[in-house]
FIDO-139620 format. One record per atom (N, C-alpha, C): residue number from 1; residue in one letter; atom name; x, y, z. Coordinates in Angstrom, 2 decimals. Layout:
   resi   resn   name      east     north        up
    NUM      A     CA         X         Y         Z
...
//
This chain:
   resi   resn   name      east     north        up
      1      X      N    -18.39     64.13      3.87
      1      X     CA    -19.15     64.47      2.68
      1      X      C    -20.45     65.19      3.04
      2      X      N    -21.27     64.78      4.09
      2      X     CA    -22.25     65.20      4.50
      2      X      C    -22.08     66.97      5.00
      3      X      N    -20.99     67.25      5.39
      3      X     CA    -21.01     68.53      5.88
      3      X      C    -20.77     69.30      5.23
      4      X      N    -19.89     68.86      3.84
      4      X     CA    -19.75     69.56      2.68
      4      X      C    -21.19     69.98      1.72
      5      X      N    -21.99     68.93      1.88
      5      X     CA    -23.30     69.33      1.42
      5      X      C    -23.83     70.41      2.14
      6      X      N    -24.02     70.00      3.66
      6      X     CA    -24.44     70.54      4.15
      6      X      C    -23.89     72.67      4.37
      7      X      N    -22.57     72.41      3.66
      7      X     CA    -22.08     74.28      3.08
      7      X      C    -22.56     74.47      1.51
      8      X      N    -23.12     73.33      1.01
      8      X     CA    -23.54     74.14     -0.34
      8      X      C    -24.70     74.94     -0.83
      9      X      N    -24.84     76.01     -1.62
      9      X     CA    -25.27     77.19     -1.39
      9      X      C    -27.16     76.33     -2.02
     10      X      N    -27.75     76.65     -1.00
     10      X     CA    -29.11     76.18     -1.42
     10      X      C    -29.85     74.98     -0.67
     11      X      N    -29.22     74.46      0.86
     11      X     CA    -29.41     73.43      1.52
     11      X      C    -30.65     73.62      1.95
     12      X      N    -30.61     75.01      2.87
     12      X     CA    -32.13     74.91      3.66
     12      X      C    -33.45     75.00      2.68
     13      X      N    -33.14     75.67      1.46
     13      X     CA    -34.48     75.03      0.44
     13      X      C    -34.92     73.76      0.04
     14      X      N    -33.18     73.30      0.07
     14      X     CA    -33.40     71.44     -0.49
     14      X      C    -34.02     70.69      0.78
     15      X      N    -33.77     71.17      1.83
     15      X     CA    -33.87     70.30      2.76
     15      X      C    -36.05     70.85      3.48
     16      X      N    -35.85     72.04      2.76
     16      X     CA    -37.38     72.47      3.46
     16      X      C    -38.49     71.76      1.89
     17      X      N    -37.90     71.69      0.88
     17      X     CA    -38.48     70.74     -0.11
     17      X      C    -38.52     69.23      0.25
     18      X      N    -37.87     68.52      0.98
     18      X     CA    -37.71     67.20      1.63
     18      X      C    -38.65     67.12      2.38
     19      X      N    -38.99     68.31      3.44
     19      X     CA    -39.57     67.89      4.48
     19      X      C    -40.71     68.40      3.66
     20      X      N    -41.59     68.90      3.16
     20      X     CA    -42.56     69.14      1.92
     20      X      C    -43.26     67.15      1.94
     21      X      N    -42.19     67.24      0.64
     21      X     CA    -41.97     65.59      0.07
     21      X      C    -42.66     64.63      1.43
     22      X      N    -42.30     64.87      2.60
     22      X     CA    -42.61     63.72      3.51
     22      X      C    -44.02     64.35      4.36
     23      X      N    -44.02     65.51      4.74
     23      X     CA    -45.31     65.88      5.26
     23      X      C    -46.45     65.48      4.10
     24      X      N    -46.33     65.44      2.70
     24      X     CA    -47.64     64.86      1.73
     24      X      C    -47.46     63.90      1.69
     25      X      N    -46.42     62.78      1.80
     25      X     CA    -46.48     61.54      1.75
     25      X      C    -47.30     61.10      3.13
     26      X      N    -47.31     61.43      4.36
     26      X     CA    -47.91     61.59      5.70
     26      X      C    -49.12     61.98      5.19
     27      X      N    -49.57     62.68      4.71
     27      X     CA    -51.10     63.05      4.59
     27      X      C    -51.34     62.32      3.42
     28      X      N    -50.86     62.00      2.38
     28      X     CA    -51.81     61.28      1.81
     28      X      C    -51.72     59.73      2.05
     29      X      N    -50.95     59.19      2.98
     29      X     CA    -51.37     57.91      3.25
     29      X      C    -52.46     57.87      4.51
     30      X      N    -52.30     58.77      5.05
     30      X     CA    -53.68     58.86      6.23
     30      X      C    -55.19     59.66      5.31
     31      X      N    -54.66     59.89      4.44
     31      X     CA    -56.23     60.02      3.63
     31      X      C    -56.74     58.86      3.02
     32      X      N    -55.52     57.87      2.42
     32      X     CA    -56.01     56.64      1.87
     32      X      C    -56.35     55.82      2.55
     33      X      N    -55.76     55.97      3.75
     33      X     CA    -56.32     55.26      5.06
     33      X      C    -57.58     55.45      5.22
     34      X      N    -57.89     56.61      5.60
     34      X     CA    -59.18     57.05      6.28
     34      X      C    -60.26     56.74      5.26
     35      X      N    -59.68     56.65      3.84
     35      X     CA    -61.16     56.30      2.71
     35      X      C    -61.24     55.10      2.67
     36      X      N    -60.10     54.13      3.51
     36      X     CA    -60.34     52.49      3.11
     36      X      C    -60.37     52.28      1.27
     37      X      N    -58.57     52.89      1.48
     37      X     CA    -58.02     52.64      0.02
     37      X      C    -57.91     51.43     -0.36
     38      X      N    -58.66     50.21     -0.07
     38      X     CA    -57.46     49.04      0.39
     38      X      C    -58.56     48.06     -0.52
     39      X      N    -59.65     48.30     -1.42
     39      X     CA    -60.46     47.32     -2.08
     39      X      C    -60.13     46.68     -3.03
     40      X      N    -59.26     46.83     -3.58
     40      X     CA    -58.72     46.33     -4.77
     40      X      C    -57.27     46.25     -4.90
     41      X      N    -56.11     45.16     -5.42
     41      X     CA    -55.00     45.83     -6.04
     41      X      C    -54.54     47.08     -6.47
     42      X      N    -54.92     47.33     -7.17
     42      X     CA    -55.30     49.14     -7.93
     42      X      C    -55.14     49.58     -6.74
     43      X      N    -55.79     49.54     -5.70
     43      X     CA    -55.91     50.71     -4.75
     43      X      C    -54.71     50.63     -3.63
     44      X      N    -53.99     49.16     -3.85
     44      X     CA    -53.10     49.30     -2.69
     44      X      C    -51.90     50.08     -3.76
     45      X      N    -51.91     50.06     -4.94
     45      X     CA    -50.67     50.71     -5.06
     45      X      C    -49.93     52.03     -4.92
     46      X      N    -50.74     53.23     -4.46
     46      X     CA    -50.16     54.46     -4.06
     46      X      C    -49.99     53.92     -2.71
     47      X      N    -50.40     53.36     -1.57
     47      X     CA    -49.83     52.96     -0.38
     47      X      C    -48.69     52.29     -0.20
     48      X      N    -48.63     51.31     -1.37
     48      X     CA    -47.09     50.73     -1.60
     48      X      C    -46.09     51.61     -1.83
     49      X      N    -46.13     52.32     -2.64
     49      X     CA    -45.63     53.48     -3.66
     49      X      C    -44.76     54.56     -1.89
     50      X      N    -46.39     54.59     -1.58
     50      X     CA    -45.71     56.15     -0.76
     50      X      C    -45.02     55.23      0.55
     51      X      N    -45.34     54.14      0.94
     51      X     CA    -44.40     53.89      2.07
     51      X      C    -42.96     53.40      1.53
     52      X      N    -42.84     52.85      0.23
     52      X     CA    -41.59     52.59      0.04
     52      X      C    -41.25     54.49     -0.48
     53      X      N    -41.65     55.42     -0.86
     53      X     CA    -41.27     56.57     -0.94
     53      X      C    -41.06     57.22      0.13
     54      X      N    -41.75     56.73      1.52
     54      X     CA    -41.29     57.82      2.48
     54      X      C    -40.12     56.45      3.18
     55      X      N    -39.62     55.33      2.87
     55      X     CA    -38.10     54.87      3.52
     55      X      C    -37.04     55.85      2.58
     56      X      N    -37.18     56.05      1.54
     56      X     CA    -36.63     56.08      0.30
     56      X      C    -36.22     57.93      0.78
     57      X      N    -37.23     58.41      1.20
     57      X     CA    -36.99     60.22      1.88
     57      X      C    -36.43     60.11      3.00
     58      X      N    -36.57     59.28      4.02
     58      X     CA    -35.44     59.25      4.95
     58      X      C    -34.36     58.96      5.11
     59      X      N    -33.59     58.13      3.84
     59      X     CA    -33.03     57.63      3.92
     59      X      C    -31.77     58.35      2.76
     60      X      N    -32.54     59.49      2.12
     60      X     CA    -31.98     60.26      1.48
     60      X      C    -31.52     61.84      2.57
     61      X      N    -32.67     61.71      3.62
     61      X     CA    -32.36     63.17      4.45
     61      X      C    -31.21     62.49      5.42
     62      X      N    -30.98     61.51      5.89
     62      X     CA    -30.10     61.03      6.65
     62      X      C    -28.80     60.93      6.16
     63      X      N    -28.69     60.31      4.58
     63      X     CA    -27.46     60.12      4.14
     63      X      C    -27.79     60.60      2.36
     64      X      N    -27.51     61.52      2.22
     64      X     CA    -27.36     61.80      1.07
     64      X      C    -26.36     61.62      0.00
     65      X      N    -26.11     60.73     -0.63
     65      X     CA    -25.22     59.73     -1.37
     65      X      C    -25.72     59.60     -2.30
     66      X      N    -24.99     59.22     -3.60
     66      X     CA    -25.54     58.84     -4.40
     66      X      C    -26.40     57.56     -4.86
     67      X      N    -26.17     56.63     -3.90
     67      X     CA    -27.07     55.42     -3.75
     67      X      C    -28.59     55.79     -2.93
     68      X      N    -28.65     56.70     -2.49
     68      X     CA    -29.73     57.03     -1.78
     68      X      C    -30.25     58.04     -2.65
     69      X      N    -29.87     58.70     -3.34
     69      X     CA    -30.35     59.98     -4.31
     69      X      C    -31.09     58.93     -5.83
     70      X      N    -30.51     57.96     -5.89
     70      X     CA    -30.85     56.91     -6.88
     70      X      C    -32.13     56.21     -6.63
     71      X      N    -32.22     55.90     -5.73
     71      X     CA    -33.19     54.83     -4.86
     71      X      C    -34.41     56.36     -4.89
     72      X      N    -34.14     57.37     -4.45
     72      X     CA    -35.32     58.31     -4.17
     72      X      C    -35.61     59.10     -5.35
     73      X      N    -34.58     58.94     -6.58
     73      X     CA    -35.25     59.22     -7.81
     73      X      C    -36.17     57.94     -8.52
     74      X      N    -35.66     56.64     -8.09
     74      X     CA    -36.97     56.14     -8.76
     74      X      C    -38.05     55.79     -8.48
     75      X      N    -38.30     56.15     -6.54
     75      X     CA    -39.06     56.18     -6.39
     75      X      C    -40.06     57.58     -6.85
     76      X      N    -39.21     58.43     -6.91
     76      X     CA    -40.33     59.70     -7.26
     76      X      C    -40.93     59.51     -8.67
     77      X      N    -40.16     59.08     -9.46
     77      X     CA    -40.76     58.33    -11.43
     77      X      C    -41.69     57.39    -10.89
     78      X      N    -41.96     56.43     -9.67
     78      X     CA    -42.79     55.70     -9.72
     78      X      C    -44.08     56.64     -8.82
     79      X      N    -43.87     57.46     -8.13
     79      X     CA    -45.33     58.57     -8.00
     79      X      C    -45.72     59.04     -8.94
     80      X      N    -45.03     59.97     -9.92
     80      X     CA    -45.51     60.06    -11.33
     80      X      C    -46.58     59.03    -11.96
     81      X      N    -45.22     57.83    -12.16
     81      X     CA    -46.39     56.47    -12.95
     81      X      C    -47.66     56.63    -11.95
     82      X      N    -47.65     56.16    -10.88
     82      X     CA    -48.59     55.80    -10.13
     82      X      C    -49.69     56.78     -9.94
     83      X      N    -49.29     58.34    -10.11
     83      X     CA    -50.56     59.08    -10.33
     83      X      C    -50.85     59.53    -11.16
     84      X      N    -50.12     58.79    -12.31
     84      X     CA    -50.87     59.00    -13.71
     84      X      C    -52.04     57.79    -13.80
     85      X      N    -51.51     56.75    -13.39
     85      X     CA    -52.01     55.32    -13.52
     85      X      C    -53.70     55.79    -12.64
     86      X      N    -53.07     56.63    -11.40
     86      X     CA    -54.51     56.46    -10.55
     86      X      C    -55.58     57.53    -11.22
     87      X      N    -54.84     58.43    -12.17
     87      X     CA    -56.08     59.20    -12.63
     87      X      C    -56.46     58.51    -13.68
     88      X      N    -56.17     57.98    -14.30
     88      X     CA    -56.86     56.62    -15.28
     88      X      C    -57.70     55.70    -14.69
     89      X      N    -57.79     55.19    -13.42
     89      X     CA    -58.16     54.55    -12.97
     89      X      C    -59.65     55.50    -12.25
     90      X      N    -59.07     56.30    -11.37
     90      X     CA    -60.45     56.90    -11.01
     90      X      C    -61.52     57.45    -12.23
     91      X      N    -60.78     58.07    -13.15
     91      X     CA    -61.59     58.39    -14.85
     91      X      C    -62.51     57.43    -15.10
     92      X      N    -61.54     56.69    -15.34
     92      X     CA    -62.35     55.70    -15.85
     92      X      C    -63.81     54.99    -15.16
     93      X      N    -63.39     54.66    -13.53
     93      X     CA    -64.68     53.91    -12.83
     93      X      C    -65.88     55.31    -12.94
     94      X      N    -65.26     56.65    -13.01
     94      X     CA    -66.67     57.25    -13.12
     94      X      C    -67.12     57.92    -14.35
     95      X      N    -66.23     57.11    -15.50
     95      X     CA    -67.23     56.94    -16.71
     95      X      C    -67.86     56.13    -16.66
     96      X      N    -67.63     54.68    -16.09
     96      X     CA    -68.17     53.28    -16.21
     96      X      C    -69.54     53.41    -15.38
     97      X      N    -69.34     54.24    -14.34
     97      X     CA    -70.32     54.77    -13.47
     97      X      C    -71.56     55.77    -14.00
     98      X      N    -70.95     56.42    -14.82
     98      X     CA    -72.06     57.63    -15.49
     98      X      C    -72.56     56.89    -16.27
     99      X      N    -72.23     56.16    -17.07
     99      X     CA    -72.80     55.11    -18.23
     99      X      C    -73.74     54.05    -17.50
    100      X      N    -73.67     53.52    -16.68
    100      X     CA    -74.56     52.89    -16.00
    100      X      C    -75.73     53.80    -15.38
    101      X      N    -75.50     54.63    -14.66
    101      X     CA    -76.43     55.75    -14.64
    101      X      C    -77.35     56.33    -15.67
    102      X      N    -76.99     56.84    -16.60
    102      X     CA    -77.30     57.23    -18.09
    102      X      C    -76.34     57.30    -19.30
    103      X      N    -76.97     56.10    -19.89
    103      X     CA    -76.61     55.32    -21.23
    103      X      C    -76.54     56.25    -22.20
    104      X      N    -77.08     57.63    -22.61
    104      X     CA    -77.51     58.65    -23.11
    104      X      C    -76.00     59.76    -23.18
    105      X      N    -75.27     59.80    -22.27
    105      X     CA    -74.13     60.09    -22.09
    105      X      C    -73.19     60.20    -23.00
    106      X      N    -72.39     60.55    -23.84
    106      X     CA    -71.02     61.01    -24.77
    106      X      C    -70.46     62.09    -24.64
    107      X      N    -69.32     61.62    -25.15
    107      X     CA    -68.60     63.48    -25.54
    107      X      C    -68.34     63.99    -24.03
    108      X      N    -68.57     65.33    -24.04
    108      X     CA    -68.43     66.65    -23.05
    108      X      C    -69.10     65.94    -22.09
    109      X      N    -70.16     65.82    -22.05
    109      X     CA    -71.18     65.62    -21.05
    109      X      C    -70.40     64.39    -20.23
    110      X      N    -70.72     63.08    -20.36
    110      X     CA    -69.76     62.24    -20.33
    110      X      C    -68.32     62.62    -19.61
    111      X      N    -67.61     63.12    -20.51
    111      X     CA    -66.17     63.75    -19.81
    111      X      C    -66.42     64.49    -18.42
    112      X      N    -67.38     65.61    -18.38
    112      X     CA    -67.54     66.32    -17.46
    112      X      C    -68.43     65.60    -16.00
    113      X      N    -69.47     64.66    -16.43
    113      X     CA    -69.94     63.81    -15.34
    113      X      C    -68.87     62.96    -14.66
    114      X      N    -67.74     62.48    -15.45
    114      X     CA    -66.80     61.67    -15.00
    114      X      C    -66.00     62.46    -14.26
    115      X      N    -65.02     63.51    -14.37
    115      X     CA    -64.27     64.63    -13.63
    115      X      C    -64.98     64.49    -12.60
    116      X      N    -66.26     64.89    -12.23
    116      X     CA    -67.08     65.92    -11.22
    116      X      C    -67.51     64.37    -10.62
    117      X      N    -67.20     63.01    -10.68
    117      X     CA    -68.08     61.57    -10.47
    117      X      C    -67.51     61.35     -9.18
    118      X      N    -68.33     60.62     -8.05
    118      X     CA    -67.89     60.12     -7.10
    118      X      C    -66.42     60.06     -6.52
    119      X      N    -65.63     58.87     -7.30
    119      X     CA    -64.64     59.10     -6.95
    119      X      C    -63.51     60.36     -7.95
    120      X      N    -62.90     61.05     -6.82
    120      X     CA    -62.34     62.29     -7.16
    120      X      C    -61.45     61.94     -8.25
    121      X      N    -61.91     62.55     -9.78
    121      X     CA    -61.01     62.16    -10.52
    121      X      C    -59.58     62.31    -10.71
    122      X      N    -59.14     63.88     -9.85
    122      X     CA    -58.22     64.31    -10.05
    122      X      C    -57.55     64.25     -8.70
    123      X      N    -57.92     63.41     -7.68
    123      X     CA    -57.14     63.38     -6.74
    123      X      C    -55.48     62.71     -6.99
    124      X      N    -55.86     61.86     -7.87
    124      X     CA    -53.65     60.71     -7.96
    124      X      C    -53.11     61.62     -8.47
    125      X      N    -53.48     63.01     -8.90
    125      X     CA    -52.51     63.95     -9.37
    125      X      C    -51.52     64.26     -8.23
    126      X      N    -51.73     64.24     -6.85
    126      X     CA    -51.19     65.25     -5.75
    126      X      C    -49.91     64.26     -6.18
    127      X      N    -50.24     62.87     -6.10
    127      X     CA    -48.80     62.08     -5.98
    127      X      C    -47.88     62.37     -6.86
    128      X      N    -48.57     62.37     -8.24
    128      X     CA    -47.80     62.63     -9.04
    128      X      C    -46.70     64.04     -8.77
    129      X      N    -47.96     65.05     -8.40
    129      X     CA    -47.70     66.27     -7.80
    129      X      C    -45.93     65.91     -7.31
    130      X      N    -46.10     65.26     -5.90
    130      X     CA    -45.25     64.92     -4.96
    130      X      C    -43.65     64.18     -5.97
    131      X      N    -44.14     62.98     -6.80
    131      X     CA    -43.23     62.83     -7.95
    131      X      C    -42.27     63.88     -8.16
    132      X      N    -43.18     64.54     -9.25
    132      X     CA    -42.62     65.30     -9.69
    132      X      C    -41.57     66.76     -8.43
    133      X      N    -41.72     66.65     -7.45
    133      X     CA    -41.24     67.97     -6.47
    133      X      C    -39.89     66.58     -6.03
    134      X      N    -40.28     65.70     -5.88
    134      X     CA    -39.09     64.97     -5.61
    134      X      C    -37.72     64.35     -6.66
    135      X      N    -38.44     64.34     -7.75
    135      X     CA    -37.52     64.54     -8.85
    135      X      C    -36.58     66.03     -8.75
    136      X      N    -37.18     67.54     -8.62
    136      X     CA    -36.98     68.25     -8.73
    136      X      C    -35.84     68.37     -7.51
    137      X      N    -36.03     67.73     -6.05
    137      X     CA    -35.09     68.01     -5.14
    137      X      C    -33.90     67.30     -5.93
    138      X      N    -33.74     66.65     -6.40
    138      X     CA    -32.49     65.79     -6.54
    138      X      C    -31.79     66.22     -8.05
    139      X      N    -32.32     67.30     -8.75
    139      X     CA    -31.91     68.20     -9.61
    139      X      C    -30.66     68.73     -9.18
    140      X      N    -29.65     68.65    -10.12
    140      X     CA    -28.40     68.93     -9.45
    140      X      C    -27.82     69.33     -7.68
    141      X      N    -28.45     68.25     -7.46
    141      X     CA    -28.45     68.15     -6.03
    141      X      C    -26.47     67.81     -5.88
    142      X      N    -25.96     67.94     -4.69
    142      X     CA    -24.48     68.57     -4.21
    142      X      C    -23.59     66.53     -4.48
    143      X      N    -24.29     65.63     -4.11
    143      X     CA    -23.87     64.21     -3.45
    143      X      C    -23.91     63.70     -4.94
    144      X      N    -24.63     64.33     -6.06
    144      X     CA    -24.96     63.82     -7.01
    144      X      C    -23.66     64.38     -8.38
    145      X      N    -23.41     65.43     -8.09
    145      X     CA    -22.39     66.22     -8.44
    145      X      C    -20.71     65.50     -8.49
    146      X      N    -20.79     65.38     -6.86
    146      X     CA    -19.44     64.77     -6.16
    146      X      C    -19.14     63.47     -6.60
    147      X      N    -20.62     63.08     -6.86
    147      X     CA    -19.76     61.00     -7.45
    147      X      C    -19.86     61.16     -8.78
    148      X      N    -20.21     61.53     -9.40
    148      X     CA    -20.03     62.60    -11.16
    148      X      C    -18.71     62.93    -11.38
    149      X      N    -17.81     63.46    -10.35
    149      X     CA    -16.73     63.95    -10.46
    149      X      C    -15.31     63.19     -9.55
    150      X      N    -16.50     61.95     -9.29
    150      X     CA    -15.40     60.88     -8.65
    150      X      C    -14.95     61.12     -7.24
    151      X      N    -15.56     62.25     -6.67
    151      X     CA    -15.08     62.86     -5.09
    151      X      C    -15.37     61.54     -3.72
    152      X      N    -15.12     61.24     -3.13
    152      X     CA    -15.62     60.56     -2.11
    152      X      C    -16.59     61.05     -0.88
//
């Protein structure tokens, strides 16, 4: 089955999108590392997220099956959740932050001190980012096709 994938027309993109998928999962757990992501619940969960996402990418580049294409689609819906969840989360501590700073704060102003606040508001997007590109590999992907159509 594997070699049959491996003749269907579009592999070395799927497979140079995989290795994509795992080189950002590699960098952004050594960035969460390096910021001492680790203060809160909240903060361990993109580290949970991306190490069960990068077993979940190897284990899809090794054996591409439909039990492994399953397992690495929900992990990619849970990068999504999780960097939607983390831009709520960073938003929020640097509204809570600007407001303690100056009480005087609403609206635009407010919105825009929070974006631009300490912690990077828009950084949990990349994951999501990553989510979403890993959803996209497994888009009529070849293994996904074959057990659709009952093939072995």
């Amino acid at each position: 089955m594997i070699e049959a994938i491996r003749r269907t027309r579009g592999w070395p993109l799927r497979q140079l999108v995989l290795a994509i998928i795992l080189l950002g999962i590699v960098g952004l757990v050594a960035e969460l590392l390096l910021l001492d992501h680790i203060e809160s619940w909240q903060q361990w969960i993109p580290l949970v997220a991306l190490s069960a996402g990068f077993a979940s990418s190897i284990w899809v580049a090794v054996r591409p099956d439909p039990a492994s294409l399953r397992v690495f689609q929900v992990m990619m819906a849970v990068f999504v959740v999780a960097g939607i969840a983390g831009l709520y989360f960073h938003y929020a501590g640097n509204v809570e932050f600007a407001i303690e700073r100056d009480s005087s704060l609403t609206g635009v102003r407010l919105a825009w001190k929070a974006l631009r606040g300490a912690t990077p508001a828009l950084a949990p997007g990349a994951l999501a980012q990553l989510g979403l590109l890993g959803l996209a590999y497994t888009y009529t992907h070849p293994a996904k096709r074959r057990a659709q159509n009952g093939d072995a």
